[in-house]
N, CA, C and O atoms as a GROMACS GRO file, in nm:
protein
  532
    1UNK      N    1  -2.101   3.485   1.478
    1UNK     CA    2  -1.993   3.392   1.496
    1UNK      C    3  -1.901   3.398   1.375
    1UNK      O    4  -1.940   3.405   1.258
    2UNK      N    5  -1.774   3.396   1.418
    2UNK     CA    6  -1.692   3.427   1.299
    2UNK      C    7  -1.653   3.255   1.280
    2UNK      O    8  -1.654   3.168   1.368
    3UNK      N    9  -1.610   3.237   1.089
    3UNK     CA   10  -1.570   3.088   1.074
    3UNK      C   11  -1.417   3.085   1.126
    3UNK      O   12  -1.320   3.159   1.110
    4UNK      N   13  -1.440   2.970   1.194
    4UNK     CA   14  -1.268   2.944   1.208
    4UNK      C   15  -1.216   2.851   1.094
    4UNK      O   16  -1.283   2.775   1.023
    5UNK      N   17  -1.071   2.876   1.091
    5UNK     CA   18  -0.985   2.868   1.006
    5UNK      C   19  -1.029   2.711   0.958
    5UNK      O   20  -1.100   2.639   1.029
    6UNK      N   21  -0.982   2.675   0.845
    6UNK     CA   22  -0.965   2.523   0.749
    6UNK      C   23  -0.877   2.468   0.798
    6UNK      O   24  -0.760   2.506   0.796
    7UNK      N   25  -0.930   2.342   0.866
    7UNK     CA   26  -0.840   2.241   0.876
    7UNK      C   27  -0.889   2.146   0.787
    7UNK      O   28  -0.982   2.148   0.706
    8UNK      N   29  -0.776   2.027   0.831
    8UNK     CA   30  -0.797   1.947   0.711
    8UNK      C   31  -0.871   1.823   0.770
    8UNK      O   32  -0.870   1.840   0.892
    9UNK      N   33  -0.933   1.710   0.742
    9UNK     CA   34  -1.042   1.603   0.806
    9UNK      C   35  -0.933   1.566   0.916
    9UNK      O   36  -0.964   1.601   1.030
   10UNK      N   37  -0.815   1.503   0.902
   10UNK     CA   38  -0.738   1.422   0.996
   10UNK      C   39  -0.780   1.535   1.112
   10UNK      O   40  -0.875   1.529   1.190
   11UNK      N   41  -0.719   1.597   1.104
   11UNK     CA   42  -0.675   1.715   1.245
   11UNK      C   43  -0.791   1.754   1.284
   11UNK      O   44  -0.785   1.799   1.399
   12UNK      N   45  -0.921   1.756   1.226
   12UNK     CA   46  -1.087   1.788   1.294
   12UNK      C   47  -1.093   1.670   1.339
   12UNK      O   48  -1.100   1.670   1.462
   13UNK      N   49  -1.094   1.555   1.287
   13UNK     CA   50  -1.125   1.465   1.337
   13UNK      C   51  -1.085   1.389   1.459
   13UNK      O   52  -1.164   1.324   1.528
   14UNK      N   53  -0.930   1.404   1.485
   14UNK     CA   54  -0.869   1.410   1.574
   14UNK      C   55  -0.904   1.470   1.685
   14UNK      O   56  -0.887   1.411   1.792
   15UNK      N   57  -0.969   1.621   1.683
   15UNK     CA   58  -0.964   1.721   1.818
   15UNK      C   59  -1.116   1.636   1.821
   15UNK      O   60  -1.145   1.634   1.941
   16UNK      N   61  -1.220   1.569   1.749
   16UNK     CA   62  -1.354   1.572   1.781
   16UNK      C   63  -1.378   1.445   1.854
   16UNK      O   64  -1.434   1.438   1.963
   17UNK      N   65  -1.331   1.342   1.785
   17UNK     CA   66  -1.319   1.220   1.877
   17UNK      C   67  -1.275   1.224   1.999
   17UNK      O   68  -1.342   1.178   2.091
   18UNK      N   69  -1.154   1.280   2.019
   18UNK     CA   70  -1.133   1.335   2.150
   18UNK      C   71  -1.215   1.372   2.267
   18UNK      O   72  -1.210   1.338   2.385
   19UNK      N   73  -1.283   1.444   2.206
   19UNK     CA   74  -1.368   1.524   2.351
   19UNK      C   75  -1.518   1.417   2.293
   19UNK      O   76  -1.583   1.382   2.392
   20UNK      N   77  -1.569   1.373   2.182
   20UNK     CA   78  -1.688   1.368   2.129
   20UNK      C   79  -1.745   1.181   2.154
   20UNK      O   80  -1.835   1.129   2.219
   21UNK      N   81  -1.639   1.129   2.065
   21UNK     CA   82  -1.684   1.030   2.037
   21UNK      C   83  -1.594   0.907   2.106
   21UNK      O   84  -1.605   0.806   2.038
   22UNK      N   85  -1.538   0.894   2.182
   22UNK     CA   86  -1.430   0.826   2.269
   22UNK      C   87  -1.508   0.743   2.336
   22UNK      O   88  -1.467   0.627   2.335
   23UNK      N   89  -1.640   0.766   2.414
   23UNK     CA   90  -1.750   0.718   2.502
   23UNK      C   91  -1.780   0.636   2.427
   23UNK      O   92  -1.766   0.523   2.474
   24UNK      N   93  -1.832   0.642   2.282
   24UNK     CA   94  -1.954   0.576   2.194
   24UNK      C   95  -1.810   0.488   2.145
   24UNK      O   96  -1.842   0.388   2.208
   25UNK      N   97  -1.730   0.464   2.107
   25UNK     CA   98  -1.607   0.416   2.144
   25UNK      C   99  -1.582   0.291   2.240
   25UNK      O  100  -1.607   0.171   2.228
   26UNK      N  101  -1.527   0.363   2.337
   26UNK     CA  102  -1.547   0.261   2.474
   26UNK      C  103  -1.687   0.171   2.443
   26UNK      O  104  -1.671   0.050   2.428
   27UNK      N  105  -1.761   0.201   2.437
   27UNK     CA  106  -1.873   0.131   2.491
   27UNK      C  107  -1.887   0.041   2.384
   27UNK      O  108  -1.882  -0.079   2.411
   28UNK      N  109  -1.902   0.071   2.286
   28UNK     CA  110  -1.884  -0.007   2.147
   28UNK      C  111  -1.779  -0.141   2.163
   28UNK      O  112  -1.810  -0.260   2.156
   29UNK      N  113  -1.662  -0.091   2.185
   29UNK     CA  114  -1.579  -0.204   2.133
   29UNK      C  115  -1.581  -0.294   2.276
   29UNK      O  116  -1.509  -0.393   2.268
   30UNK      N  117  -1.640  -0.281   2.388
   30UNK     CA  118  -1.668  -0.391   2.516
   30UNK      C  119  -1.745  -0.481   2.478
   30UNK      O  120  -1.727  -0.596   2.517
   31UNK      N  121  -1.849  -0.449   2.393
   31UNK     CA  122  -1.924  -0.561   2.322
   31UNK      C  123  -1.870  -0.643   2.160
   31UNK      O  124  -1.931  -0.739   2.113
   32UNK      N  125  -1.807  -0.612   2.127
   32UNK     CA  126  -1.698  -0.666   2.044
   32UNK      C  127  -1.630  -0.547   1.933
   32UNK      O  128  -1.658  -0.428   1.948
   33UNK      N  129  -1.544  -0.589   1.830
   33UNK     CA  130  -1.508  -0.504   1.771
   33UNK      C  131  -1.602  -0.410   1.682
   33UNK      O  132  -1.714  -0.447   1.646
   34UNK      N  133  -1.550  -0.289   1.652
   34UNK     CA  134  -1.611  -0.211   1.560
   34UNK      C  135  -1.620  -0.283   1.403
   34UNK      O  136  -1.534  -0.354   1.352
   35UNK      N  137  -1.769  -0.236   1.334
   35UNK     CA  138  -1.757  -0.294   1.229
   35UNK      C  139  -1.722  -0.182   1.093
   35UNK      O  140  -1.745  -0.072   1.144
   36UNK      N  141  -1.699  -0.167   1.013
   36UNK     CA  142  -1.664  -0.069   0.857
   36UNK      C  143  -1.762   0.015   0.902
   36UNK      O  144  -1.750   0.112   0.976
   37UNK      N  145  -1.878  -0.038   0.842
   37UNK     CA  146  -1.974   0.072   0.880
   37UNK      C  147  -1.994   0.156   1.016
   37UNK      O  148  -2.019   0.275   0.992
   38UNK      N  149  -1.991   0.132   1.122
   38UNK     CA  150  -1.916   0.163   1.208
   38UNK      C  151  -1.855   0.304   1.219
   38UNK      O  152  -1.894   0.415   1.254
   39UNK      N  153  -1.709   0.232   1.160
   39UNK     CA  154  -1.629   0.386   1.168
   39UNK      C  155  -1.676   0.490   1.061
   39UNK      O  156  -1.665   0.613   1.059
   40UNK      N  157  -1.721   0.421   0.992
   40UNK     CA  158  -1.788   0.540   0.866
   40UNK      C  159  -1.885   0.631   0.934
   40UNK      O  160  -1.878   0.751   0.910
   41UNK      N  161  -1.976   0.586   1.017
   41UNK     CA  162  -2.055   0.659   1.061
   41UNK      C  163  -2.001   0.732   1.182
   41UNK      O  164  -2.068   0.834   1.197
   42UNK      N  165  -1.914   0.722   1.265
   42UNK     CA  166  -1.822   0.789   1.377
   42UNK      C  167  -1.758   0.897   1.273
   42UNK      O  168  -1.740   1.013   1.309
   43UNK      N  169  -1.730   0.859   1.163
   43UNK     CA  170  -1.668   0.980   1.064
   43UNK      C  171  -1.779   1.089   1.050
   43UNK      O  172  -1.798   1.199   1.101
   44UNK      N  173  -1.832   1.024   0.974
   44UNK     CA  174  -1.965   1.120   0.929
   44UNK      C  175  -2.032   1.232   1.040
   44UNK      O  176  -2.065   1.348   1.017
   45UNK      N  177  -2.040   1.150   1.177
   45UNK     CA  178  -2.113   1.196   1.256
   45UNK      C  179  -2.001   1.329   1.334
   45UNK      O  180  -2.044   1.434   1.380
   46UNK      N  181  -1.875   1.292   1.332
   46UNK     CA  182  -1.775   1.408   1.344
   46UNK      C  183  -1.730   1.564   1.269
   46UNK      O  184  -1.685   1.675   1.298
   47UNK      N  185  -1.770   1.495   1.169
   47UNK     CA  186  -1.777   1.584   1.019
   47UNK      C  187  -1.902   1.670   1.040
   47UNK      O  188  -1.899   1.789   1.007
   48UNK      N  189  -2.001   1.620   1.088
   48UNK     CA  190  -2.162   1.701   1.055
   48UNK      C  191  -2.125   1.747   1.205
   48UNK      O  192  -2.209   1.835   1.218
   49UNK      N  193  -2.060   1.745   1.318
   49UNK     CA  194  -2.063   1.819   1.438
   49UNK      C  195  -1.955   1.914   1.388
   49UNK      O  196  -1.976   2.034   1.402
   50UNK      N  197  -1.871   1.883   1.344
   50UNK     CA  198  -1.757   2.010   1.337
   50UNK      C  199  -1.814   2.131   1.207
   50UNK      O  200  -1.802   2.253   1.211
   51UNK      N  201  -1.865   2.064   1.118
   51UNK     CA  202  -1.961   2.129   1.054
   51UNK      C  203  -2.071   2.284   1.122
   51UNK      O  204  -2.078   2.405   1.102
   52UNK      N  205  -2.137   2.181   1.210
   52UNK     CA  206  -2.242   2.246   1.310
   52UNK      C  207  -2.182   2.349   1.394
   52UNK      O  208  -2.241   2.453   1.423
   53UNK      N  209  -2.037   2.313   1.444
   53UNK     CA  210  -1.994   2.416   1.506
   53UNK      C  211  -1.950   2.516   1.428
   53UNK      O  212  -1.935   2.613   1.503
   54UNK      N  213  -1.916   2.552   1.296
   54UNK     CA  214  -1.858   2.652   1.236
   54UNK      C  215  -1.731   2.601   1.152
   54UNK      O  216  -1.700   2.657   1.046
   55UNK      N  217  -1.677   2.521   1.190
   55UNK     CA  218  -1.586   2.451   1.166
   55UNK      C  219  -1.574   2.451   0.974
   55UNK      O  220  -1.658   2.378   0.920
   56UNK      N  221  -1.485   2.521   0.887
   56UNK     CA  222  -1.507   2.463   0.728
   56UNK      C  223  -1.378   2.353   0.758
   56UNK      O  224  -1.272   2.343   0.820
   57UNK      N  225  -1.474   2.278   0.661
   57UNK     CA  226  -1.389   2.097   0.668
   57UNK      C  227  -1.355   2.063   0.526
   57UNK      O  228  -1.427   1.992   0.456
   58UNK      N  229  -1.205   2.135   0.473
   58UNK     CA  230  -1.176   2.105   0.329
   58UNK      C  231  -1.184   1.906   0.293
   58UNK      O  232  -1.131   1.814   0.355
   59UNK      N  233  -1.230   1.905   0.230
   59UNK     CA  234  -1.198   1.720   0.190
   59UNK      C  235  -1.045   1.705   0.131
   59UNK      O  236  -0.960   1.776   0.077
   60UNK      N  237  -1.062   1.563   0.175
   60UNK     CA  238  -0.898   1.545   0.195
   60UNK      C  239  -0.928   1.420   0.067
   60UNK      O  240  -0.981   1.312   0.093
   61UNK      N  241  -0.886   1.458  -0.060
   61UNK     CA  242  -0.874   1.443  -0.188
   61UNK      C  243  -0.831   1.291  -0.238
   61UNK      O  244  -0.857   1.245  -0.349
   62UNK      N  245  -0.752   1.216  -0.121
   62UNK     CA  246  -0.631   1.093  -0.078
   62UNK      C  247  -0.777   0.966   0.007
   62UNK      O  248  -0.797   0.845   0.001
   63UNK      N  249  -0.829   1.054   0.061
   63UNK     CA  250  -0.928   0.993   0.146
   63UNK      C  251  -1.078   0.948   0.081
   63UNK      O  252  -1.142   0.853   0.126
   64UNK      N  253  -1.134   1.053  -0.060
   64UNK     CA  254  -1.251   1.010  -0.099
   64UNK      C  255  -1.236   0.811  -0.182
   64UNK      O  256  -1.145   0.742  -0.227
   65UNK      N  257  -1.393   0.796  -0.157
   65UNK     CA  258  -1.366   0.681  -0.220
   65UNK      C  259  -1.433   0.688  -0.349
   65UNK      O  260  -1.533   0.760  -0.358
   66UNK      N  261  -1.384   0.613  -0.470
   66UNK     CA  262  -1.407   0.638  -0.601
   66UNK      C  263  -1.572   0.590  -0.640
   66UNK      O  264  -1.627   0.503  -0.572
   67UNK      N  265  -1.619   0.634  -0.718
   67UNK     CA  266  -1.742   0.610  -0.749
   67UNK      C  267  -1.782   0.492  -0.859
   67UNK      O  268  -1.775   0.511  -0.980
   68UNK      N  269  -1.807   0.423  -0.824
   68UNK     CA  270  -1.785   0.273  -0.873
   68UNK      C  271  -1.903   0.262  -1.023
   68UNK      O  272  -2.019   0.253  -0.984
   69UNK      N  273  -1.892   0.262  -1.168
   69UNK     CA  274  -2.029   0.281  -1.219
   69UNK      C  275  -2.000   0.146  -1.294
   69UNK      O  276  -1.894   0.106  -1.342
   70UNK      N  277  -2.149   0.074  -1.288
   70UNK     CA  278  -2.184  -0.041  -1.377
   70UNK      C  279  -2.223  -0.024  -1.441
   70UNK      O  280  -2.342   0.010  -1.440
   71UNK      N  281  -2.143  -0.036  -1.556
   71UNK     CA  282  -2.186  -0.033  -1.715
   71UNK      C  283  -2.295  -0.138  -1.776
   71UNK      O  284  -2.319  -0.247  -1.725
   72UNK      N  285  -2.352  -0.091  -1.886
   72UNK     CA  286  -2.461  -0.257  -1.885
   72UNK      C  287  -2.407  -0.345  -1.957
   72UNK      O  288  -2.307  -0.304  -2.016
   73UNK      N  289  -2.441  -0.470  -1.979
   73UNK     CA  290  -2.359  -0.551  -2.061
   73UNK      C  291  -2.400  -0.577  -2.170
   73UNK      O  292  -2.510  -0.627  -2.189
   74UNK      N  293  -2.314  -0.546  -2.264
   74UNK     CA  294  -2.363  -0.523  -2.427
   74UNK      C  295  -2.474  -0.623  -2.485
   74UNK      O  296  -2.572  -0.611  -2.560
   75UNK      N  297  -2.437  -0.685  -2.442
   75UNK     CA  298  -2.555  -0.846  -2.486
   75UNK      C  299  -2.661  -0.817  -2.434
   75UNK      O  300  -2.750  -0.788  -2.515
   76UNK      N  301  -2.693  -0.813  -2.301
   76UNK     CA  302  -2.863  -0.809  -2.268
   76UNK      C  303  -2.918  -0.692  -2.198
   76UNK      O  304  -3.028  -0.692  -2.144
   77UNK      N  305  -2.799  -0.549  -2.204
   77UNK     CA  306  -2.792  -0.437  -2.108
   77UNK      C  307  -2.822  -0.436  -1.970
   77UNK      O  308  -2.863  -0.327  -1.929
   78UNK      N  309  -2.809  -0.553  -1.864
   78UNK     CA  310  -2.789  -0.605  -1.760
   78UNK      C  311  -2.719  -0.504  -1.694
   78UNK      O  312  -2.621  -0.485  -1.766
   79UNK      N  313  -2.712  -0.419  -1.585
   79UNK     CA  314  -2.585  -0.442  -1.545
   79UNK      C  315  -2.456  -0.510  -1.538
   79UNK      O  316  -2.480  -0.630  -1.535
   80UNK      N  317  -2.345  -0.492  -1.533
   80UNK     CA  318  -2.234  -0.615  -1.563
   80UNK      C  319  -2.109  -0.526  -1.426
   80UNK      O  320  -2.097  -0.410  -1.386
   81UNK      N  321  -2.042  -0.657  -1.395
   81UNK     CA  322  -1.889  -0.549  -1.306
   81UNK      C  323  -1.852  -0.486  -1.320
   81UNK      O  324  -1.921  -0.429  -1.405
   82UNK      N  325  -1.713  -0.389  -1.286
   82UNK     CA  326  -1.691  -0.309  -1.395
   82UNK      C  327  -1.545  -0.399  -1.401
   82UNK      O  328  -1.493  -0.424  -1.293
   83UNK      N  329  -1.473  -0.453  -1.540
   83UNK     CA  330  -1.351  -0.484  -1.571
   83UNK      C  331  -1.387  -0.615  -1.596
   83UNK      O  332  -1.313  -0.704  -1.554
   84UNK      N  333  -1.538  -0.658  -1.686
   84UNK     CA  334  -1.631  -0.794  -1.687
   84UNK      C  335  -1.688  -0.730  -1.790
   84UNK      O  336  -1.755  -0.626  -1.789
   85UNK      N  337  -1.644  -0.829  -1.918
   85UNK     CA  338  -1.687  -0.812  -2.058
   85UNK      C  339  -1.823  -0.808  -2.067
   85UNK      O  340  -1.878  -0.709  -2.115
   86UNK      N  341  -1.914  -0.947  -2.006
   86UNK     CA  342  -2.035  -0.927  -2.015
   86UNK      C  343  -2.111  -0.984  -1.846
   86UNK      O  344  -2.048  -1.046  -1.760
   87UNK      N  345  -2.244  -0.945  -1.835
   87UNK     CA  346  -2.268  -1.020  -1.716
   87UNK      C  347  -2.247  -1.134  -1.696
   87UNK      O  348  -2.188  -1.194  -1.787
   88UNK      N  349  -2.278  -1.198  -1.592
   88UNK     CA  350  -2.254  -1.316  -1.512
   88UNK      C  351  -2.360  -1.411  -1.592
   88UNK      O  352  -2.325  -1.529  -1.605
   89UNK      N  353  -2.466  -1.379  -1.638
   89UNK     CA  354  -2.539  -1.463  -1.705
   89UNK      C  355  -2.553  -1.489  -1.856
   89UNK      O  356  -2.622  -1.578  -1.904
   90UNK      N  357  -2.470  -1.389  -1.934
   90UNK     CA  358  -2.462  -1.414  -2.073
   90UNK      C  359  -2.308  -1.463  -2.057
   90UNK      O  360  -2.264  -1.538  -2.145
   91UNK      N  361  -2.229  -1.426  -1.956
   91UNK     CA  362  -2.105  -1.500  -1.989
   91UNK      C  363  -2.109  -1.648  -1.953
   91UNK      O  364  -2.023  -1.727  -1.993
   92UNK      N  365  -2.237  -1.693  -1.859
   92UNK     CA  366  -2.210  -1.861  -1.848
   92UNK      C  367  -2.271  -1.940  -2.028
   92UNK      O  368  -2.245  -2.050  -2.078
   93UNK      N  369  -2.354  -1.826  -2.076
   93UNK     CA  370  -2.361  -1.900  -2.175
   93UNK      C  371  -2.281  -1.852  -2.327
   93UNK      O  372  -2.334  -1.870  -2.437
   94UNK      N  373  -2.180  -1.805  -2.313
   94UNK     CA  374  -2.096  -1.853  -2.379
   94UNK      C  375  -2.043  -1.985  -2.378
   94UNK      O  376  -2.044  -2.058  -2.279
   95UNK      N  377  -1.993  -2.016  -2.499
   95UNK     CA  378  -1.952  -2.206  -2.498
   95UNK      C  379  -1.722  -2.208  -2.424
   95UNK      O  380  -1.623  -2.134  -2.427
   96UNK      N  381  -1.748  -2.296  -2.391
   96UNK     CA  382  -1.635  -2.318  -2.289
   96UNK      C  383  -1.490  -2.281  -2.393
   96UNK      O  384  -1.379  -2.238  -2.359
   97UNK      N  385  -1.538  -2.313  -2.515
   97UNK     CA  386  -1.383  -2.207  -2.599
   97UNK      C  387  -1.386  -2.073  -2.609
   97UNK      O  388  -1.280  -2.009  -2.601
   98UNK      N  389  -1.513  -2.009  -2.630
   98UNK     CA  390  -1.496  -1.840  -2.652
   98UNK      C  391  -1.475  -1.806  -2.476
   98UNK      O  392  -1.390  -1.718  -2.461
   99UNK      N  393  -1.520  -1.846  -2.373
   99UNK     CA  394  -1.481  -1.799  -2.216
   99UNK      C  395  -1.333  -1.792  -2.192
   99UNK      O  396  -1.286  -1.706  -2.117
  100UNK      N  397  -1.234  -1.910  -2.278
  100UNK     CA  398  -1.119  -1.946  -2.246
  100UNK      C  399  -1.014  -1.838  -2.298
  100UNK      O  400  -0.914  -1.784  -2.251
  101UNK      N  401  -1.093  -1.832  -2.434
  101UNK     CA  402  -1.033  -1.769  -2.545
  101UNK      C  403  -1.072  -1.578  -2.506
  101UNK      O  404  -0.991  -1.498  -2.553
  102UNK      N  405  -1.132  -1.548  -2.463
  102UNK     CA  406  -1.141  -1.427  -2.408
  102UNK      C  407  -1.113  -1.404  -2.278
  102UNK      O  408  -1.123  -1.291  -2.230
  103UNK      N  409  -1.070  -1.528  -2.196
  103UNK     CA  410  -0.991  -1.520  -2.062
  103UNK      C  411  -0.858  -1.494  -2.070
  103UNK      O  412  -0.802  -1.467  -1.964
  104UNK      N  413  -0.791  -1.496  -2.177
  104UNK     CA  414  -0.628  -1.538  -2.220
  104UNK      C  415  -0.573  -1.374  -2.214
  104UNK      O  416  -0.633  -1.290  -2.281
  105UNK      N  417  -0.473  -1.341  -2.142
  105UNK     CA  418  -0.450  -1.203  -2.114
  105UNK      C  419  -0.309  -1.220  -2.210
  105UNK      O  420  -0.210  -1.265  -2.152
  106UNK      N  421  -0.294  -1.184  -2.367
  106UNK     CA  422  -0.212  -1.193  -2.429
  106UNK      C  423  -0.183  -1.064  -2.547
  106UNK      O  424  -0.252  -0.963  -2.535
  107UNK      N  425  -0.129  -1.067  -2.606
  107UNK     CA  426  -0.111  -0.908  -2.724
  107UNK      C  427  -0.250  -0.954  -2.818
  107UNK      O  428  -0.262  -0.864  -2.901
  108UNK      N  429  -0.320  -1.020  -2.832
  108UNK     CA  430  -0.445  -1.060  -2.923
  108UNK      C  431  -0.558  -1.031  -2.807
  108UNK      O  432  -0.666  -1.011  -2.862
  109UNK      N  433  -0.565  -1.025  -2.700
  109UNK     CA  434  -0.712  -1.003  -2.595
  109UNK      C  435  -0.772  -0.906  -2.641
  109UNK      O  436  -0.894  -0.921  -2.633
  110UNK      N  437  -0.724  -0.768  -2.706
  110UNK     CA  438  -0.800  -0.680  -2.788
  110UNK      C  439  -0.862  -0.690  -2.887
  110UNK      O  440  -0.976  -0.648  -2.907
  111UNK      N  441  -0.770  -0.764  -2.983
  111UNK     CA  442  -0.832  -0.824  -3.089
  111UNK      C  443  -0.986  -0.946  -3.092
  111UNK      O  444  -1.080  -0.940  -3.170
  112UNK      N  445  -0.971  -1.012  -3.018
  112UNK     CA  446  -1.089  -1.090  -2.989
  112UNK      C  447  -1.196  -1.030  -2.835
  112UNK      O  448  -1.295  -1.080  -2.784
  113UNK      N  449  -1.144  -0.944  -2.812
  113UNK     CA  450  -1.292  -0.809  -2.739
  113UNK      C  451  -1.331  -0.780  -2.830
  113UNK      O  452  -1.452  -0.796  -2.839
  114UNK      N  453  -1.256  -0.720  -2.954
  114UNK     CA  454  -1.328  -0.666  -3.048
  114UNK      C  455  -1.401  -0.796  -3.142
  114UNK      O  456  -1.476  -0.774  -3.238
  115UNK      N  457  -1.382  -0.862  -3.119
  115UNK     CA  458  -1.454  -0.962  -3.215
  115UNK      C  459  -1.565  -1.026  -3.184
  115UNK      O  460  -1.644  -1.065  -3.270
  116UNK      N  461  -1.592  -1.052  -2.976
  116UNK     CA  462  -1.678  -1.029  -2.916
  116UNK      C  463  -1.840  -0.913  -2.944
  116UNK      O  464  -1.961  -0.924  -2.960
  117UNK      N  465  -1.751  -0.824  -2.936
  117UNK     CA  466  -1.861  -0.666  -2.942
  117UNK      C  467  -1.911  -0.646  -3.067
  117UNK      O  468  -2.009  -0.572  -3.081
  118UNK      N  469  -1.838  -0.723  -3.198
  118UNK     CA  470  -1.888  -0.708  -3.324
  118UNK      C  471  -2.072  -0.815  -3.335
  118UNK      O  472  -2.187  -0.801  -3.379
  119UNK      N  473  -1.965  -0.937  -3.243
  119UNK     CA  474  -2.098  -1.020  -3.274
  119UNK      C  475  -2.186  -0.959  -3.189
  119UNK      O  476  -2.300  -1.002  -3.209
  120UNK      N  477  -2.182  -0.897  -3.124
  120UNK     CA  478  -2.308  -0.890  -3.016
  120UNK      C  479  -2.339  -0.798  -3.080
  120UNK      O  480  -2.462  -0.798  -3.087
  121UNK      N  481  -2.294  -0.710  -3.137
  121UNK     CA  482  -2.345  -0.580  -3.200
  121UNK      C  483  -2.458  -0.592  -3.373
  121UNK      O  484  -2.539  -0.526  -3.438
  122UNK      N  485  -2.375  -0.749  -3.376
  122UNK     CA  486  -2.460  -0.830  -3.511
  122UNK      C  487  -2.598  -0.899  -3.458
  122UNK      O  488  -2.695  -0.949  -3.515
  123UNK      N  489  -2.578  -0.888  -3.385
  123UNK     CA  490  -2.746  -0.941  -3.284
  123UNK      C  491  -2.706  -1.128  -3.257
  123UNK      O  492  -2.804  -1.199  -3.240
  124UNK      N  493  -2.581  -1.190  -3.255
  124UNK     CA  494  -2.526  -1.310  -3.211
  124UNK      C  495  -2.569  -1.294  -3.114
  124UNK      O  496  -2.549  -1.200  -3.037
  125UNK      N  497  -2.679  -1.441  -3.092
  125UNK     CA  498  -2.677  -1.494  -2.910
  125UNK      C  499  -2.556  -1.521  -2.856
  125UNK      O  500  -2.475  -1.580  -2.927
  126UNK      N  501  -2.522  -1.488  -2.732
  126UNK     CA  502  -2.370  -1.515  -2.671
  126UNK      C  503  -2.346  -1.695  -2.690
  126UNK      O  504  -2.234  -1.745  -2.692
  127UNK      N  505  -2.470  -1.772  -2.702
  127UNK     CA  506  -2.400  -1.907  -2.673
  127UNK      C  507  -2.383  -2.006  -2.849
  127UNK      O  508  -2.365  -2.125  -2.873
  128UNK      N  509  -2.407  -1.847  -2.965
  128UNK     CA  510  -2.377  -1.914  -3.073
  128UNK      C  511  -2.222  -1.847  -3.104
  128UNK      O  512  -2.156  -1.879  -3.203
  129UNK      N  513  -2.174  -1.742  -2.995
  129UNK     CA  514  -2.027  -1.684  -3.025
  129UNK      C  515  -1.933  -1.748  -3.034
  129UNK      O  516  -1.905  -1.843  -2.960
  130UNK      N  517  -1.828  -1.678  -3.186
  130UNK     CA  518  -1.728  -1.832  -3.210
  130UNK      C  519  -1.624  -1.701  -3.201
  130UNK      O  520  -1.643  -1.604  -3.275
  131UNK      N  521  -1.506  -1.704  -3.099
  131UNK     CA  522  -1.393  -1.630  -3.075
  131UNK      C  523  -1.283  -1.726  -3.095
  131UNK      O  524  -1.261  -1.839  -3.052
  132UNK      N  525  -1.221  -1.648  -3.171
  132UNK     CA  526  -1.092  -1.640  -3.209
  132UNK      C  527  -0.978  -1.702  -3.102
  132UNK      O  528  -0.963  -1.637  -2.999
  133UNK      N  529  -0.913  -1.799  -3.114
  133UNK     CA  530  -0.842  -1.864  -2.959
  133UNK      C  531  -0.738  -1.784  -3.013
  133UNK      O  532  -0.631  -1.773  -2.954
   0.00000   0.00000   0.00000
C-alpha cells in the first residue's frame, strides 16, 4: 500500500466524520448534548482511523493544547498554580497585609516577590512574613 499524500487534521477530519462518525453523532446528541470530552474522543478516534488507513496526519501546530506544568511552591514544595506565588495553603497563612501587599499589581510587585522568595529562602514561616506594602 502506498502512503497517501499529507493532509492537514481539519480536512481528515472532515472526510472521516463524514462517512465514520455522523451515526455515533446522531445518536449521541438525541440523548442530550455532546460533552468536551466527548468531542475529544470523536477526534482522537478519527485520527487513529485515518492513521490505520495509511493516512500521514501532519499536526496542526494552532490546534495543540499547551502543557500546563505546576511548579512547587517555594515554602512547602506543594504543588502550587501556575501564575500563584505560593499554594493555596501557605498563602492563607500569610497575615492579611503581606496577601494585600503582594496582591497590588503596581511598578514595586517585583520588588516585594522578591522580598517574598528571600524570606522563604531564609527559612521564614509564611505566617511570620512582613512584605513591604
Amino acid at each position: 500500500m502506498t502512503a497517501r499524500p499529507a493532509v492537514t487534521v481539519p480536512d481528515a477530519i472532515a472526510a472521516v466524520v463524514a462517512a465514520q462518525a455522523e451515526t455515533y453523532v446522531n445518536a449521541r446528541t438525541a440523548a442530550g448534548p455532546l460533552q468536551h470530552g466527548e468531542f475529544v474522543a470523536i477526534g482522537h478516534a478519527v485520527v487513529a482511523e485515518l492513521r490505520g488507513a495509511g493516512w500521514h496526519i501532519a499536526p496542526h501546530h494552532d490546534l495543540e493544547v499547551p502543557t500546563v506544568r505546576h511548579t512547587p511552591c517555594p515554602s512547602c514544595r506543594q504543588p502550587k498554580s501556575p501564575r500563584r506565588y505560593l499554594c493555596l495553603a501557605c498563602w492563607c497563612q500569610l497575615s492579611d497585609a503581606a496577601r494585600r501587599a503582594l496582591s497590588r499589581r503596581d511598578s514595586q510587585a517585583m520588588a516585594r516577590l522578591r522580598e517574598l522568595h528571600r524570606q522563604l529562602e531564609a527559612g521564614v514561616p509564611p505566617a511570620d512574613i512582613a512584605v513591604s506594602p
